[in-house]
C-alpha positions in Angstrom: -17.9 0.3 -20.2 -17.6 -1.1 -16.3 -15.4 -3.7 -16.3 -16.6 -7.3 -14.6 -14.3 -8.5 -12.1 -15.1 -11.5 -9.4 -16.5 -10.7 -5.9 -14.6 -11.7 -3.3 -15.3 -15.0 -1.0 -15.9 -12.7 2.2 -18.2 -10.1 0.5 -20.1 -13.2 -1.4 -20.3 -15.2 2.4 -22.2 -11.4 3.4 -24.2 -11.2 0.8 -25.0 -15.3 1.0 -28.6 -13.9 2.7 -29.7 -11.5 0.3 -29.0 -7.5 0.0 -28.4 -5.7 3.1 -30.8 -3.0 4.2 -28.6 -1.6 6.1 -27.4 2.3 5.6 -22.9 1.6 4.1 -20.2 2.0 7.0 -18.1 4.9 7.0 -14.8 4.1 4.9 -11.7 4.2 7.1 -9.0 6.1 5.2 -6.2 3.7 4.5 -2.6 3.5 2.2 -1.1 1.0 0.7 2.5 1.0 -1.5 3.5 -0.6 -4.2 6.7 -0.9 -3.6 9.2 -1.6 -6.3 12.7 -2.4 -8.2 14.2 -2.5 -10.9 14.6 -6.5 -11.7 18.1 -7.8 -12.6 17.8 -7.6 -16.4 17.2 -3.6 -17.5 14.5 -2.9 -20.2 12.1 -6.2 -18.8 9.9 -4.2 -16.8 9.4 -4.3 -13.1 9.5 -6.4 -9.8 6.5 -5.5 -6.8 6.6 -6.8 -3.5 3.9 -8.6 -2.6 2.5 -9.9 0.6 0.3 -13.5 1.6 -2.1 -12.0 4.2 -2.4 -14.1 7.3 -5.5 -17.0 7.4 -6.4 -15.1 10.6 -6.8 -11.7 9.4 -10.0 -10.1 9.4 -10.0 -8.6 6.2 -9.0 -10.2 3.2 -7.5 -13.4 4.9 -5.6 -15.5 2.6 -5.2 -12.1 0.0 -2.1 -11.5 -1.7 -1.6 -7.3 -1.8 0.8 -4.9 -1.0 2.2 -3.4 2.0 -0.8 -1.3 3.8 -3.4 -0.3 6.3 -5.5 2.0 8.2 -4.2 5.5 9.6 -2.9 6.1 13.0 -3.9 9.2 14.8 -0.5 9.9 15.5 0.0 9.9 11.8 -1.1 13.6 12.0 1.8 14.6 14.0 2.6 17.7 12.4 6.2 17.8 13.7 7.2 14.4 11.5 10.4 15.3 10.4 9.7 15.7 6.3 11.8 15.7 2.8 10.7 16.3 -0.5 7.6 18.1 -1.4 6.4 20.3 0.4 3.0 18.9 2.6 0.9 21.6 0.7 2.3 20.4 -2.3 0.7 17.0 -1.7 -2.4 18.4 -0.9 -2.6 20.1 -3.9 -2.1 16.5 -5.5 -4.1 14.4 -3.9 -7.3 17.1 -3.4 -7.2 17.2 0.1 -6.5 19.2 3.2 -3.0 19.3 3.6 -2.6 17.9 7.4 -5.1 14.7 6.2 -2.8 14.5 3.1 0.3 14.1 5.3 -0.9 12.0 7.3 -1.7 9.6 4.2 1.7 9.7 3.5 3.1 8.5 7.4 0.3 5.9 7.1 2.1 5.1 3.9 5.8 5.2 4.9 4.8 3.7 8.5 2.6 0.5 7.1 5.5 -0.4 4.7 8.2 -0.3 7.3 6.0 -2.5 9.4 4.9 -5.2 7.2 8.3 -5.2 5.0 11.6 -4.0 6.8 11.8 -0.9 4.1 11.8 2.7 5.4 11.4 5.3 3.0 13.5 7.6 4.9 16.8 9.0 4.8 19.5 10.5 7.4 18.1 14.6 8.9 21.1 16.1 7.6 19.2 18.9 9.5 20.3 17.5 12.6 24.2 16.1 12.1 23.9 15.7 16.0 21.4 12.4 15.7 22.7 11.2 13.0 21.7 7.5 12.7 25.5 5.9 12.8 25.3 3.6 9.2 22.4 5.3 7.7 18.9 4.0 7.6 19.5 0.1 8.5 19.6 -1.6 11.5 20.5 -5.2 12.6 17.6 -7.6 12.0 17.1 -8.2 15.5 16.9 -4.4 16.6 15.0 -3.8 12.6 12.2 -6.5 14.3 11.9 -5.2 17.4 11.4 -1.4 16.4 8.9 -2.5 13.8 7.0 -4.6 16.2 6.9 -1.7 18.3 5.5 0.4 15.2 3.0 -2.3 15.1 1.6 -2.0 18.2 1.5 1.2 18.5 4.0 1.4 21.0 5.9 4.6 18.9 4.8 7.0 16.3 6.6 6.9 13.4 7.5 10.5 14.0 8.6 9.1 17.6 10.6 6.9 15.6 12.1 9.4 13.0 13.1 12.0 15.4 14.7 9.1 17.7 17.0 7.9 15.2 17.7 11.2 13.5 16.0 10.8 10.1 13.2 12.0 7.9 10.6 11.0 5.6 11.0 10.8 2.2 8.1 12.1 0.5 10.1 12.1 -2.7 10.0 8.6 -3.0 6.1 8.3 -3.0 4.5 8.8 -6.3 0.2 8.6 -5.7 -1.3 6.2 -8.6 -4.8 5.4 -7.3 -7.8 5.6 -5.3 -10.1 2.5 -4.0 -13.1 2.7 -2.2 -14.9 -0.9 -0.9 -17.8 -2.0 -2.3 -21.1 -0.2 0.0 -22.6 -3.6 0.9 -19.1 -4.4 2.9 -19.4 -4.5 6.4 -15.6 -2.9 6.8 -14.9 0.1 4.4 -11.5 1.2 3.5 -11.2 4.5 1.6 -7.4 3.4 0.0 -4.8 5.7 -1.8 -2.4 3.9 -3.3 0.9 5.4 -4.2 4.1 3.9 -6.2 7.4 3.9 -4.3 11.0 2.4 -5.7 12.6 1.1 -3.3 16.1 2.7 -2.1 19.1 1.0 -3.2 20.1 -1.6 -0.7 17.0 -2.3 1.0 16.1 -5.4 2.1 12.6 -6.4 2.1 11.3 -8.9 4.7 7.5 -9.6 5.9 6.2 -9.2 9.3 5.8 -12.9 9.5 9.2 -13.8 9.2 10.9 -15.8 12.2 10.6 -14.3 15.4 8.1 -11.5 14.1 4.4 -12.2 14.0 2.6 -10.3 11.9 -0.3 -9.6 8.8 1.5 -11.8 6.5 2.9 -15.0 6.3 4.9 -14.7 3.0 6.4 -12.5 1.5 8.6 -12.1 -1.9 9.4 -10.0 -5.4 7.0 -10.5 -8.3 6.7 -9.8 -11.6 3.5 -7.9 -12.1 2.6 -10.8 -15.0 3.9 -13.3 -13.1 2.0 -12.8 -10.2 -1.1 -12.5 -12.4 -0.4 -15.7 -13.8 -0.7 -17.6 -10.4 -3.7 -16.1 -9.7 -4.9 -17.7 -13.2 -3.7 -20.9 -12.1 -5.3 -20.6 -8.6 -2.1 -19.8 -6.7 -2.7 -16.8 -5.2 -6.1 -15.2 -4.5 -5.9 -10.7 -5.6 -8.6 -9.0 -4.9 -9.8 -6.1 -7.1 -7.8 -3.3 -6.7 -4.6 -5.4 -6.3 -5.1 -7.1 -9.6 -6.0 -4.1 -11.9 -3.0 -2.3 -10.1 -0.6 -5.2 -11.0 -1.8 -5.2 -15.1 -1.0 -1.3 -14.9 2.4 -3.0 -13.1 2.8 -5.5 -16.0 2.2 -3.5 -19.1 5.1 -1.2 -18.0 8.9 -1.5 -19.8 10.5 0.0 -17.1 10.6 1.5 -13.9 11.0 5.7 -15.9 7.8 4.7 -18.0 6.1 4.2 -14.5 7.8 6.6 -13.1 6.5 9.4 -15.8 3.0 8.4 -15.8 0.5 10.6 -14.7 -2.5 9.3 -13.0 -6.3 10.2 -12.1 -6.7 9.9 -8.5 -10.8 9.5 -9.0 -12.5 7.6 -6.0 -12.8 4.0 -7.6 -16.3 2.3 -5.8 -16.9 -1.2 -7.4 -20.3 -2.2 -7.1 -22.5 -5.4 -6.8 -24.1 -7.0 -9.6 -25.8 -10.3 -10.9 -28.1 -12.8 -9.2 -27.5 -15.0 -6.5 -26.0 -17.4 -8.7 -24.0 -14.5 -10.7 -22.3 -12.6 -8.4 -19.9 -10.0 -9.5 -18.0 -6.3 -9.1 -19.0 -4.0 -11.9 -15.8 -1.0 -11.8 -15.8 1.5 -13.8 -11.8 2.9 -14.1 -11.3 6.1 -14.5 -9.1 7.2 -18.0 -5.4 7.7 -17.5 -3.6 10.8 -18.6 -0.9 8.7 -19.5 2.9 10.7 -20.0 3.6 14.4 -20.4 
């Protein structure tokens, strides 16, 4: 049975003058992480970070999500320097042509560095001779300025990776769903979302912190239930995908039940229902293997 879920403000203001007759926009292919930890006390499920997205964004202002965004075109360079499965390995996974399905996965790796300090990378041990002295870190003044260079497209992540003398980690990327928008939206994102834990160490900071304009302007670690919680109390504003994605979050023990789980990647297209006064999303959610 589809399940009911609330429309959002910016799709109800578009629809405030009756259905569009208009043929849908193409859905730009986008990624988004859910990046997460382990919280202090083993055995009590999960922490996410999440992300308050700027007043003055054009999509979803106000939205609490996760780390994401649109592809590059220099997320196809097929010289990124890569770890972990194989790139025809992912396509394989995800369905799709295996240069599309690596660039999903910079996008991926290249949004969350940008709108949260973490890069899911790790020393080239290929290349001893570029080592990156200390690892993957850097000072938070040199961390801000390479990620607002990121930002505006200034450098390619693979700029960026070959540079300091690392690679991507596609090992640390596990895929767990696909959303498309609604057809009545005027902006369509076609989004793959993918689990990633967060290396040991990291620190996680928004784009909006001091000295760094960005998409957001908070940031922190949630509990899945917690976060859900506020949204019940009018605290934070999810929209569809994020909130289904943090109950599958919240009904987890621990990070090796999420970490088993095996997932449909079926397109998920909410759709528009009721009457003016009614307004809702109708989804229908695709079963879920669940664990080998």
């Amino acid at each position: 049975m589809p399940r009911r879920l609330p429309l959002p403000p910016d799709l109800r203001a578009v629809l405030a003058d009756g259905p569009s007759r208009r043929r849908p926009v193409p859905a730009v292919t986008a990624a988004t992480v859910m990046l997460v930890r382990e919280p202090a006390l083993r055995g009590t499920g999960v922490e996410v970070w999440l992300l308050r997205r700027s007043d003055a964004m054009a999509v979803a202002p106000g939205a609490t999500a996760f780390p994401g965004g649109g592809l590059d075109e220099r997320d196809a360079d097929p010289e990124v320097p890569w770890r972990g499965a194989p790139v025809d390995g992912w396509g394989r996974r995800l369905g799709l042509p295996d240069a599309d399905a690596a660039a999903l996965l910079c996008a991926a790796v290249r949004e969350t560095y940008e709108e949260c300090g973490v890069l899911l990378a790790e020393v080239d041990r290929h290349r001893p001779d570029a080592a990156t002295p200390g690892g993957v870190g850097l000072p938070p003044a040199e961390e801000d300025a390479e990620r607002a260079a990121l930002a505006r497209r200034e450098v390619s992540l693979s700029e960026l990776l070959v540079r300091r003398g690392l690679a991507l980690r596609s090992d640390l990327l596990r895929p767990w769903a696909r959303w498309v928008t609604p057809e009545v939206a005027p902006r369509r994102h076609d989004t793959w979302f993918f689990l990633a834990v967060a290396p040991q160490g990291a620190r996680a900071r928004h784009d909006g912190a001091p000295g760094h304009a960005g998409e957001a302007d908070e940031g922190a670690w949630w509990r899945p239930a917690d976060a859900l919680d506020a949204e019940a109390a009018g605290l934070l504003r999810l929209l569809a995908p994020t909130r289904v994605a943090l109950e599958e979050l919240a009904a987890a023990e621990d990070l090796e039940e999420l970490l088993a789980s095996r997932r449909s990647l079926d397109a998920v297209t909410p759709r528009v229902a009721g009457g003016p006064d009614d307004l809702h999303l109708l989804v229908d959610l695709p079963e879920q293997p669940g664990h080998p």
